[in-house]
C-alpha positions in Angstrom: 29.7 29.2 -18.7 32.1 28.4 -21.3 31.1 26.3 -24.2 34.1 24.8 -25.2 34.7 23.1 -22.1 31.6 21.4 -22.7 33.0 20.0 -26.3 36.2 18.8 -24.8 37.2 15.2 -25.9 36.1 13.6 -22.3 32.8 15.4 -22.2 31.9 14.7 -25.0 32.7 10.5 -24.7 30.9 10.8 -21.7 27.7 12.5 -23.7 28.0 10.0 -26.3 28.0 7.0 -24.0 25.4 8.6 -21.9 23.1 8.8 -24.9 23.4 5.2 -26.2 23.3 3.8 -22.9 19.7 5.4 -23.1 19.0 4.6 -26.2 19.7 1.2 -25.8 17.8 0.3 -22.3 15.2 2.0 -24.9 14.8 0.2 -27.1 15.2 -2.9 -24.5 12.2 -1.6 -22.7 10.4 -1.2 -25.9 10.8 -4.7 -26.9 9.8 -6.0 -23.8 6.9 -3.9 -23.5 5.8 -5.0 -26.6 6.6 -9.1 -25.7 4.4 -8.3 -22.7 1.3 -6.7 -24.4 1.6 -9.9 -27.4 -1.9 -11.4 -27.6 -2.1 -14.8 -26.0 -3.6 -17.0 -28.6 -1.2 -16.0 -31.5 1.7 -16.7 -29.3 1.5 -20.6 -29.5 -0.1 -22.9 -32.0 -1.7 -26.0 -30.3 0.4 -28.8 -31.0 -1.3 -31.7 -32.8 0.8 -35.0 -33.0 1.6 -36.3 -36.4 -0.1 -39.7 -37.3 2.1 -42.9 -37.0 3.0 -44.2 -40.8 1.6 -47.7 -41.0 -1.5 -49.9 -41.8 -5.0 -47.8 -40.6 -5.9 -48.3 -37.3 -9.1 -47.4 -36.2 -8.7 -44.9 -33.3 -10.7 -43.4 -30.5 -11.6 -40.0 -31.4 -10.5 -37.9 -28.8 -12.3 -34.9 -27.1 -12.2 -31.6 -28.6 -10.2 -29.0 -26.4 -11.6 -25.9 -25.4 -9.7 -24.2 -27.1 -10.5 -25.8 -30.6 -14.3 -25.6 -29.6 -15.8 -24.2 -32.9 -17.4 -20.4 -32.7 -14.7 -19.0 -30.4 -11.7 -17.1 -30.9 -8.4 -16.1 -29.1 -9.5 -15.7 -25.4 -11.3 -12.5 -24.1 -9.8 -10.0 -21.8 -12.0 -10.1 -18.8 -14.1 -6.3 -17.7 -12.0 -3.7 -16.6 -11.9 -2.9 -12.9 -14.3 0.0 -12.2 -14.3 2.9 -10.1 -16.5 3.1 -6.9 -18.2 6.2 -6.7 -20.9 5.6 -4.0 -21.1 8.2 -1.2 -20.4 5.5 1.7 -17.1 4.3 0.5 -16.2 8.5 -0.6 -16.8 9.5 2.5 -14.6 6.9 4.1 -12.0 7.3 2.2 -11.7 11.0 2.6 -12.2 10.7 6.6 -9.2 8.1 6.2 -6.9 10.5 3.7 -7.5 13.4 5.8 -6.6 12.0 9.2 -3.2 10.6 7.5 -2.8 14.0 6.1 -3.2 15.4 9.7 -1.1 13.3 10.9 1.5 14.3 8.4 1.1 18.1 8.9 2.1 17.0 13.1 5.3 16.0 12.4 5.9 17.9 9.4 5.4 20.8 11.9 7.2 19.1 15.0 10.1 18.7 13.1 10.1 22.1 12.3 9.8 23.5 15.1 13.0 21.3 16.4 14.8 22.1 13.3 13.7 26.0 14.2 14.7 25.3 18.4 18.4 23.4 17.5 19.3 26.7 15.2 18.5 29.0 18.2 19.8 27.0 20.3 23.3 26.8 18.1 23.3 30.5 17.7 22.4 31.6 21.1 24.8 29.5 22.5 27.8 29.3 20.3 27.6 32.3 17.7 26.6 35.2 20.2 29.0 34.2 22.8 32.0 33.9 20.5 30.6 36.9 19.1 30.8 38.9 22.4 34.2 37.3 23.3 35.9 38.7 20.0 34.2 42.4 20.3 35.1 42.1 24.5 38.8 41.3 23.7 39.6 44.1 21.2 38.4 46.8 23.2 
């Protein structure tokens, strides 16, 4: 291989563009990874309406919000999903995996054996005759 067709002027433009192209979707990926992962609660503030200027007015006390309630925080991530491990629901889905697998394997290995048949086929019937033809006709 020769190296300094590799640090011709268009290569190397292409490289260059290559690489920031990368960088850039990146760094785009990043940012939105991390928009995505953002806890909930310090995203947005409750909004609380400013009191009217004017004479005092006595006013209904409204309900707290559930979020406001005192003693609780930003809201909890709910559990995790587990992992079933009971010998039932194993067994199941091995009996289902392997029949899909077998079923895999059979046309895996009938389209092989096609593929295998065509090529005979193709060479029996095209290459050896030819074959024969050419040796017959310089004798």
């Amino acid at each position: 291989m020769n190296l300094t067709a590799l640090v011709r002027p268009p290569m190397v433009w292409l490289v260059v563009a290559e690489a920031l192209l990368i960088a850039v979707l990146g760094l785009v990926t990043w940012h939105v990874w991390q928009q995505r992962i953002a806890p909930i609660g310090a995203a947005v503030a409750p909004l609380v309406p400013a009191p009217l200027a004017g004479p005092a007015t006595p006013r209904a006390r409204l309900p707290a919000s559930p979020a406001a309630a005192p003693g609780t925080g930003a809201p909890q991530a709910g559990p995790t999903p587990g992992v079933r491990t009971d010998a039932d629901f194993l067994s199941r889905e091995l009996t289902e995996l392997n029949q899909v697998e077998a079923t895999f394997e059979n046309l895996e290995w009938r389209l092989t054996s096609a593929v295998v048949n065509a090529i005979q086929g193709y060479v029996n019937g095209v290459v050896l005759p030819s074959i024969d033809r050419a040796e017959h006709g310089r004798r």
